[in-house]
C-alpha positions, -999 to +999 in steps of 0.1 A: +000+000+000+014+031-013+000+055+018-010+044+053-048+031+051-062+059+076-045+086+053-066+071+026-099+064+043-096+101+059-090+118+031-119+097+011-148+100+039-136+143+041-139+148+002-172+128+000-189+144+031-177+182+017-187+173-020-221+160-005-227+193+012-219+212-017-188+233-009-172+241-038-136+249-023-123+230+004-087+227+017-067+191+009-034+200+025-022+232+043+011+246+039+019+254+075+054+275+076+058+279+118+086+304+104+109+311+074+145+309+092+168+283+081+203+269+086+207+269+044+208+291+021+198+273-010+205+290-048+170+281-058+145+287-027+125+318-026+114+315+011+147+331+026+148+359+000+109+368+000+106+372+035+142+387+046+124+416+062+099+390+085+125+364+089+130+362+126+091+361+128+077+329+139+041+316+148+031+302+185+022+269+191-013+281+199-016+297+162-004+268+141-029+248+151-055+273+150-052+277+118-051+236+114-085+238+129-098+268+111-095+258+072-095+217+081-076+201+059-069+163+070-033+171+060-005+192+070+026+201+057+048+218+085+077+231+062+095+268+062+121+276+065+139+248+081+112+233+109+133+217+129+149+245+144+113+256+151+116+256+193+087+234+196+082+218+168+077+188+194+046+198+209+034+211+174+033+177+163+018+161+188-007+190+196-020+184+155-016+143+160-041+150+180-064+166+167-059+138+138-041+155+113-016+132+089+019+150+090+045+155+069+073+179+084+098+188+051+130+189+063+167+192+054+176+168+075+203+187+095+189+182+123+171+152+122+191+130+148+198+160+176+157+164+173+145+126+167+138+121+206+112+154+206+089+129+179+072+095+186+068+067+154+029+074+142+017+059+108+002+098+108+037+109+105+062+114+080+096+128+081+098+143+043+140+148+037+145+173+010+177+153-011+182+169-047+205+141-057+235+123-043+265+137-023+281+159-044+255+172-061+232+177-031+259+197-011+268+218-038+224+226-043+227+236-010+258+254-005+273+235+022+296+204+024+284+178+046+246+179+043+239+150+025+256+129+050+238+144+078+208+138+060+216+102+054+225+096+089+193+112+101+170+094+081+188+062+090+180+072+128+151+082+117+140+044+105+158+028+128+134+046+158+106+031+139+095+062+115+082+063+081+104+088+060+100+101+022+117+120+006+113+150-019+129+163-049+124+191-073+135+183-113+149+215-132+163+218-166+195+200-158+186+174-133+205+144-144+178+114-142+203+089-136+213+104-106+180+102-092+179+066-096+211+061-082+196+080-050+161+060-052+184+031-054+201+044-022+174+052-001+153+023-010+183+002+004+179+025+037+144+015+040+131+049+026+091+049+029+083+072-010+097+095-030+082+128-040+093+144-076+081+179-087+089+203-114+109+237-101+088+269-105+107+297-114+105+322-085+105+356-090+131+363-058+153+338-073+183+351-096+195+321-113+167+320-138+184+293-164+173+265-139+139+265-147+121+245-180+094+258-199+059+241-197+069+217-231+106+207-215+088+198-182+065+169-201+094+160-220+118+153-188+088+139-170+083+112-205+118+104-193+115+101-154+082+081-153+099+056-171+127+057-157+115+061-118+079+046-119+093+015-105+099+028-069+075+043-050+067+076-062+043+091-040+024+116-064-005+102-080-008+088-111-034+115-127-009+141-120+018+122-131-006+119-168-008+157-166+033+160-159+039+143-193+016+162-211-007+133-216-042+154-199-048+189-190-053+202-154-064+236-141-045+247-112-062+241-078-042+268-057-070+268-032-065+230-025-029+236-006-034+267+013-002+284+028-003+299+066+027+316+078+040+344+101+019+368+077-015+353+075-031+327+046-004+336+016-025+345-016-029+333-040-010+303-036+025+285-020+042+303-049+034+335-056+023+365-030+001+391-040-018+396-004-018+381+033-052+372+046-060+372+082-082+348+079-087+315+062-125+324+054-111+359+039-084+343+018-111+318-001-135+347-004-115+374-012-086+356-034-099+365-074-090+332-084-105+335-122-074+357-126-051+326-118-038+299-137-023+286-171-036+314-196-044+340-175-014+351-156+017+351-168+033+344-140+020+310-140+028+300-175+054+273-166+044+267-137+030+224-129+041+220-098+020+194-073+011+222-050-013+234-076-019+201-096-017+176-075-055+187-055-068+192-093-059+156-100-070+145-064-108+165-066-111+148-103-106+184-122-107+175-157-115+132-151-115+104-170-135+074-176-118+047-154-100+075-130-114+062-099-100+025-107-069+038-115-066+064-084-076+026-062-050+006-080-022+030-074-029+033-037-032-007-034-004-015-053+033+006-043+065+003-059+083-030-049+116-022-063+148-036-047+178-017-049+201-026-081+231-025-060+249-014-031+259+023-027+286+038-001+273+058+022+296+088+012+285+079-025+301+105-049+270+112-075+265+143-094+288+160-114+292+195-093+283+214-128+244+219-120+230+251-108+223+249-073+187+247-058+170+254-028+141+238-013+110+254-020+073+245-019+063+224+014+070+193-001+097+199-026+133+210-031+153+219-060+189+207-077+208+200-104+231+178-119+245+183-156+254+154-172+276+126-157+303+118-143+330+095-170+335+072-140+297+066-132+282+037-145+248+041-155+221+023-141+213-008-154+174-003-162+186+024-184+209+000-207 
């Protein structure tokens, strides 16, 4: 099974009962940033950079799950910023664990062992390690030496303890695909729970613009990686997955992940700011969202990231004969795939030519890798 079976009955009995009464938006996942500080600072992640002027701000305990409680979405996404270095990011995971919410705190992983004993194994929670490829490449995305090993030793703490851990990764224009399944490889061999895979959305507060593919050289890298990666456990559904390749259309759902942060409910989505609402009710109401989307502002040309998409595919935006079967089939049956081979755990990966990314939205981070390396042995399923 691809997700834990309460994840999947909660999130089916809460889309039925609000489609039964009629509301016509309703939250899926919220973006909950406690603050935006972090211990990185990542070429390709707009958080630090948007928010320079706020970024010692951070939201009470009290606050966060207010706002848990105010828009209801079964999931949340505690992300930043780096959360870990949240003061009490303990009792904000246990204060929404009970209240039911499924969690999945984004992290870089820095901290993951120093922080592990603050968290208790739940099949609500997931520790979601932002990896953008394998050693060298990673550390040179995030501007620091060392990272990826902290990361891998945290997320081997992490399943030792007992907890389920994914991890996320953001796809730009010169991701090498081979490196990510060397690293899916790697991590499947460290017990790693799913992998999430997004496209990079070109941020405004981001310099390095030559990272970022247009919407036609997103579908064709995304031909490549389903067929190269849709043997693991890829934890995006397969609808939005369709719509990554080019293969159906999807209007963006922006409403579906709400963002709440030191500023209020972030409009009009994860990505862009235009206004902070104070409340969640004044966000939905207030947000024009007919000036939103693919074809109507520019801004979101290029933009097909799962934040948008992925509640669009989830809701049924845009469905297809047989997309309930095929929605069922994918959460019954989950990758099975064994690791090809052993890997060092101070693997050398990447090439170090890439431009360097950040993470970014909630669930995703950005890197790079160009090419690869003469002495790197591509991956078998590839030959």
């Amino acid at each position: 099974m691809r997700f834990p079976m309460t994840l999947t009955r909660r999130m089916t009995g809460y889309i039925i009962k609000n489609k039964m009464m009629g509301k016509e938006k309703f939250p899926l996942v919220l973006m909950l940033e406690p603050l935006h500080a972090c211990n990185l600072t990542c070429t390709g992640c707009g958080r630090i950079r948007e928010y320079k002027s706020t970024i010692d701000e951070m939201l009470s305990v009290e606050e966060c799950v207010g706002a848990a409680e105010e828009c209801g979405a079964p999931v949340v996404s505690i992300c930043g910023g780096e959360p870990l270095i949240y003061p009490e990011i303990g009792r904000l995971t246990k204060e929404l664990l009970d209240r039911k919410r499924h969690i999945y705190l984004c992290t870089n992983g820095m901290f993951m062992r120093k922080k592990l004993h603050e968290f208790r194994p739940n099949s609500s929670f997931f520790f979601n390690v932002h990896l953008d490829g394998m050693e060298k490449t990673h550390d040179m995305c995030v501007e620091r030496d060392g990272v990826f090993r902290e990361a891998i030793e945290g997320i081997k703490a992490a399943k030792a303890a007992g907890f389920l851990v994914s991890s996320n990764t953001t796809v730009y224009k010169e991701t090498d695909l081979n490196e990510i399944a060397e690293l899916y490889d790697f991590l499947t061999g460290l017990g790693v729970d799913g992998f999430m895979l997004s496209p990079g959305y070109s941020y405004s507060a981001v310099q390095t613009r030559d990272m970022f593919m247009s919407r036609e050289e997103i579908q064709e890298k995304f031909r490549l990686a389903c067929a190269l990666l849709e043997r693991y456990n890829l934890m995006m559904s397969p609808i939005y997955l369709d719509y990554l390749r080019g293969e159906r259309e999807l209007m963006c759902t922006a409403w579906g992940n709400p963002t709440f942060n030191p500023r209020g409910w972030k409009g009009p989505c994860y990505l862009m700011t235009d206004s902070h609402s104070k409340s969640y009710q004044e966000f939905i109401e207030k947000t024009p969202w007919e000036k939103y989307g693919y074809g109507r502002d520019p801004r979101c040309h290029d933009c097909m990231v799962h934040v948008g998409y992925e509640p669009s595919a989830v809701l049924g935006g845009n469905s297809k004969l047989g997309d309930g079967w095929k929605l069922l089939k994918w959460q019954m049956v989950a990758g099975t795939r064994k690791p090809l081979r052993t890997v060092s755990i101070h693997p050398s990966g990447g090439n170090g030519n890439g431009n360097g990314n950040g993470h970014g939205p909630g669930s995703s981070a950005g890197g790079t890798g160009s090419g690869k390396d003469a002495d790197r042995e591509v991956l078998p399923i590839l030959q």
